[in-house]
Each structure stands twice: as structure tokens, then as C-alpha cells.
N, C-alpha and C positions, 0 to 999 in steps of 0.2 A: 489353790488360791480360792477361799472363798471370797463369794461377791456380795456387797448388797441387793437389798429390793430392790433401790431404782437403779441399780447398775445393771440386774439382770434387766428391768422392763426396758431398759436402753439398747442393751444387748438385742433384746428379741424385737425391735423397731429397724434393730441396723438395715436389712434388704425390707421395711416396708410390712414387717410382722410375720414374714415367709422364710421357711427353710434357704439356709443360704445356698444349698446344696439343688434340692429338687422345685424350691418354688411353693410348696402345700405351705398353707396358710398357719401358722404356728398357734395353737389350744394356749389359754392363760398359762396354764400349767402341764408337764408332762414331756414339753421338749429339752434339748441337751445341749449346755453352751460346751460348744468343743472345740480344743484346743485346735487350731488349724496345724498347726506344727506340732508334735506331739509332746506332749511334758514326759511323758514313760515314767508315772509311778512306780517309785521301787518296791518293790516286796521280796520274801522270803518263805519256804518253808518250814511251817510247823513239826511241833510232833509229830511223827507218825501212829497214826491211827490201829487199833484193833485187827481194823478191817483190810489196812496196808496202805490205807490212803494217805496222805501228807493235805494239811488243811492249807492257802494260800494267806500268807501277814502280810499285808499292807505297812508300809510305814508313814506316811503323810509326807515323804518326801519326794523328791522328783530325782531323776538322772538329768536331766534338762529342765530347772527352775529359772532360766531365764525365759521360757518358751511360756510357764505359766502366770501368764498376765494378762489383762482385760484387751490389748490389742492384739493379741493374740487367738483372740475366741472371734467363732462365730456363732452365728443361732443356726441350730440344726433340729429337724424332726429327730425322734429316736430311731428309726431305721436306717436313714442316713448315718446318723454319728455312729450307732453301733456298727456297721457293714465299713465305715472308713476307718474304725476305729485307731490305730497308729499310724496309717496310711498318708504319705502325701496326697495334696490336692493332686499332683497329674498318675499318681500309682491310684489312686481310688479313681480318677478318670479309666485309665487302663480296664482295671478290674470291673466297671459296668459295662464298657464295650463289649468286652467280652461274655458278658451276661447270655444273649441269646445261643450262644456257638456252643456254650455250657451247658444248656436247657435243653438243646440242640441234642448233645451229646449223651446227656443222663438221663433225660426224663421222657420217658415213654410219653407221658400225656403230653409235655409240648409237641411230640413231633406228631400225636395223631390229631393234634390240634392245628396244628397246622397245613398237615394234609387235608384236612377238611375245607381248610379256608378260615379257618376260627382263627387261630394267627396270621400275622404275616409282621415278618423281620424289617423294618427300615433301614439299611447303614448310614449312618449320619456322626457327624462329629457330637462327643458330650459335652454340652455346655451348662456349666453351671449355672442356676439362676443370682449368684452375686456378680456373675461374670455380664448379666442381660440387663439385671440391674443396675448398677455402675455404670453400663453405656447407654442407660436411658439420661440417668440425671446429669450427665456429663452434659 
């Protein structure tokens, strides 16, 4: 679905000009209205390539075009939209909980970061910030 200008400037006021996701304050331009429920654009492979690769076609249609509508979107930074990318709201909850035990697991520089005191893990529930918002305005 494309949107208009003022539908997107509407869009990105919905939580207060802020990622609905994390809260960071959303740049004029650059952030990503995303579908909260996913549309799942269809696509296809291409010819296959020289080199063996198969190029990815889009078609402009959805698997779920009921899901692509203006109530359906929220304003998201790009990092958020892309990391939840076809994710439910409570699987993209899951999936950053799990973020530290991950960092934890792979990455050498978190854990000497942490052994140092440079980190430290909080466990706390994820709350989203349309979630903090919506119960202020209530």
C-alpha cells in the first residue's frame, strides 16, 4: 500500500514522533512504516544467473493484503522494523529478550565486557514503547 504525505506525517506522530517499537525519536525522513502484522510480499525467482545465483522478483502483491492498510502500520526506526521484520509483536518481544544470553553466547567482546564491569545484563520484561505510550494518554 502506498501512503500519502500526510498519511505518512500522521503515521510517524502516532506514539508522539517515536519509534513505536523502541521509543528513539523518529528523523523527518529514514524511518519505516511497518506493517505490525506482516503483509508477506510475494515474490519469485528469477533467471538463474552466470554465477548460479537466482535474482529475488517481487511482485507488488501481498500473501495477506488484508494486513496492508494504514491501521495496520506503525512508525518504526529502521533497526527495529528491519530486526522484526515478519515477526509478531510478542515473537519480536521474545527475540530481544533473548538478545543478551545471545551476545552472552557468541561474542567474545560482550563477555570480556562484561567481565570487566563494562556491561551488566538487567532481566526485565520488554516493553514496548506504544505499549508506555498508550498508557500514559489513557
Amino acid at each position: 500500500m502506498a501512503i500519502t504525505k500526510k498519511q505518512r506525517a500522521e503515521l510517524r506522530m502516532k506514539f508522539g514522533g517515536r519509534c513505536a517499537y523502541c521509543g528513539c525519536q523518529l528523523p523527518e525522513k529514514g524511518w519505516h512504516a511497518d506493517h505490525v502484522e506482516a503483509a508477506l510480499r510475494k515474490w519469485e525467482f528469477g533467471e538463474r544467473q552466470a554465477n548460479g545465483t537466482r535474482k529475488i522478483i517481487y511482485s507488488g502483491d501481498h500473501w495477506r493484503p488484508e494486513n496492508d492498510v494504514l491501521e495496520n502500520m506503525f512508525p518504526a526506526c529502521a533497526p527495529c522494523n528491519l530486526f522484526k521484520a515478519t515477526l509478531t509483536v510478542e515473537v519480536f518481544r521474545e527475540q530481544i529478550a533473548a538478545q543478551a544470553d545471545r551476545a552472552r553466547l557468541y561474542s567474545v567482546n560482550f563477555r570480556t565486557a562484561e567481565r570487566f564491569g563494562l556491561v551488566e545484563v538487567i532481566v526485565k520484561p520488554v516493553i514496548f514503547w506504544f505499549e508506555q505510550y498508550q498508557s500514559e494518554v489513557i
